[in-house]
C-alpha angles and dihedrals in degrees: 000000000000098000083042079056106047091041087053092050102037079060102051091047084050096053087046088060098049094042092059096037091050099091129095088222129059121277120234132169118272133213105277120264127285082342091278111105105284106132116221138178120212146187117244084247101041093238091117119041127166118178131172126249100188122162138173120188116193116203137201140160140181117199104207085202123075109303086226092119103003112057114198114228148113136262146155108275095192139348108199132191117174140158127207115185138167124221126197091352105275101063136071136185132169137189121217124185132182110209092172124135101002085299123125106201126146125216132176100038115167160116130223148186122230103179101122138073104277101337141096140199117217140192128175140061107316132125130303110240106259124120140023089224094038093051095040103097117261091239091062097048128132107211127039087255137026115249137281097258091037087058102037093045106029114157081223121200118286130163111268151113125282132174118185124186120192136178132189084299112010143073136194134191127171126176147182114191144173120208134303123275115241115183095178101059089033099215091338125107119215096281096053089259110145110240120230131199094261093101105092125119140156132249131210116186116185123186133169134168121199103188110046118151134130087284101026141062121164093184109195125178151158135196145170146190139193132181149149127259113276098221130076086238091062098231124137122199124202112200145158147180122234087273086280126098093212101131099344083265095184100179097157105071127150082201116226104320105211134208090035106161092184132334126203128210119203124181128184117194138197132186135165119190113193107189093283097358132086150174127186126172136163141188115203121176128183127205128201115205110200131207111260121301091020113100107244104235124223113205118172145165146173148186137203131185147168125230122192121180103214088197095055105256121140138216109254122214114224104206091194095063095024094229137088118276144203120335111227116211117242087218140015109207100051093022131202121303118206132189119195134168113194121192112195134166134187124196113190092169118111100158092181080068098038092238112142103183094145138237133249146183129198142186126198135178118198136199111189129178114206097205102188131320100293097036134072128172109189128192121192138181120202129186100196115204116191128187115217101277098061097096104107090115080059089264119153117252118282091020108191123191142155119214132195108204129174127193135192132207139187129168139162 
């Protein structure tokens, strides 16, 4: 796993090198992104442009209930390098690693073209288009986790070919992949199941806001993805933790469900920003068609919360990504406070196919500072309410508990 480590990282160094040494002209350091702490280095006539993308989450919760089965602690959620770049003006590529927790594992991989009016082409290992929460970056997020619908039915990064297209209000993404690439297991799954080639689907992602001015988003979409089972024994899982990454405690878990011919995941969203208030909610299903003989299966979840920024900052919307960006602190010194309160639910019973994955409902009330651009410190507060069926962590039936977890976050 060392030696995994070192080779990762002597690569990404290496691309780093070649990235900045790559224009004609000489490179010279830049003024820093969007005036908010990204450091960037730039050709004298912005042809050629690297920046850094480098982020480090510290983790920690306390369950308030018997350890038994939910042990309190700390850990590093992530540890992220990664390097974006543009060559020749029209392309772009970036690197991303995740060091975390002695794992090497890569995630956005990628190239794209950049040659037309507000539109790209991109190949390479990113995200699938589902969900507003799930494609938001992780250093933007409200909550400590993502929620439970976000976890159980991520669209998850494979390798594949996307081309989005956005205007003033609108935003399009449409997407073919293969399946995700996974160093590490080198073509297992977690169960010590080879991997084929049969898990390749396509992806549409639709969003609109109506309203879009310097107070107001209404912030509208629709998205949907099908594909076929990534295994050679043609079985699919939904899962998910508590909405904390403590032990990786998934006690909601449909198990492996076997004879799956395709399954298709569909998410409707839904946001509205008022100057320094906002509400976001969405509902995904997912639905498991199964070969002849065999019941198809129906899972679903969804969140809602509400976000206010007692210090007036206001959530911005990015149209080229179709999702809201990075909050920029009034003030540094004292930074932006932000109080936020999330309602989710996940339901992976479906008892006309036998299939007791368990539900769950959670509330969780939430205190960030936003210290300054490239800092975030989050509190939550989470009172976790399971049915009977949510034991696969080896939990008793109707497991109750309440969790206080913190997060922080630095980038830049």
């Amino acid at each position: 796993m060392l030696k995994l480590t070192k080779a990762a990282l002597l690569v990404t160094f290496l691309f780093l090198f070649v990235s900045m040494t790559a224009a004609e002209e000489p490179v010279s350091v830049g003024k820093t992104e969007w005036d908010h702490g990204i450091l960037m280095f730039k050709s004298d006539d912005g042809d050629f442009l690297t920046r850094f993308d480098m982020r480090g989450y510290i983790n920690g919760a306390y369950f308030f209930e018997d350890d038994k089965y939910l042990a309190s602690g700390t850990n590093i959620r992530k540890a992220r390098l990664a390097i974006k770049t543009q060559l020749h003006k029209y392309w772009r590529a970036e690197w991303d690693v995740d060091v975390a927790e002695g794992v090497v594992e890569i995630k956005d991989f990628f190239v794209a073209f950049h040659g037309f009016n507000n539109s790209h082409i991109k190949f390479g290992h990113f995200k699938m288009p589902l969900g507003l929460e799930e494609l938001t970056s992780s250093r933007y997020q409200t909550f400590v986790e993502r929620a439970y619908p976000m976890i159980a039915f991520e669209p998850d990064r494979h390798i594949g070919l996307e081309y989005s297209r956005w205007g003033n209000n609108w935003n399009v993404r449409a997407a073919l992949f293969g399946q995700p690439w996974d160093a590490e297991k080198e073509g297992m799954d977690d169960e010590g199941n080879v991997i084929t080639e049969t898990g390749n689907g396509a992806g549409l992602r639709l969003v609109y806001t109506p309203i879009n001015n310097s107070e107001t988003v209404l912030h509208t979409g629709v998205a949907t993805i099908f594909q076929k089972p990534d295994d050679s024994d043609y079985r699919v899982r939904f899962r998910s933790e508590p909405e904390t990454k403590m032990a990786d405690a998934e006690l909601l878990s449909t198990g492996r469900i076997k004879h799956v011919e395709d399954y298709m995941k569909t998410g409707i969203e839904l946001a509205l920003v008022h100057k320094n208030f906002s509400i976001q909610g969405e509902y995904v299903q997912a639905d498991v068609f199964r070969s002849e003989g065999h019941e198809n299966a129906s899972f679903n979840g969804a969140y809602g919360f509400l976000s206010w920024f007692l210090t007036g900052e206001s959530r911005p919307w990015d149209a080229t990504q179709g999702e809201f960006g990075h909050v920029i602190p009034k003030n540094n010194r004292t930074g932006a406070w932000e109080l936020a309160l999330r309602y989710s639910t996940l339901n992976l019973n479906d008892d006309k196919a036998e299939v007791l994955g368990g539900k769950a409902n959670n509330i969780t009330l939430g205190l960030n500072w936003h210290a300054n651009s490239n800092m975030i410190f989050l509190l939550n507060y989470t009172l976790v309410d399971n049915d009977k069926n949510a034991t696969d962590y080896g939990t008793p039936p109707d497991y109750d508990f309440s969790v206080l977890h913190f997060m922080t976050v630095f980038f830049f």
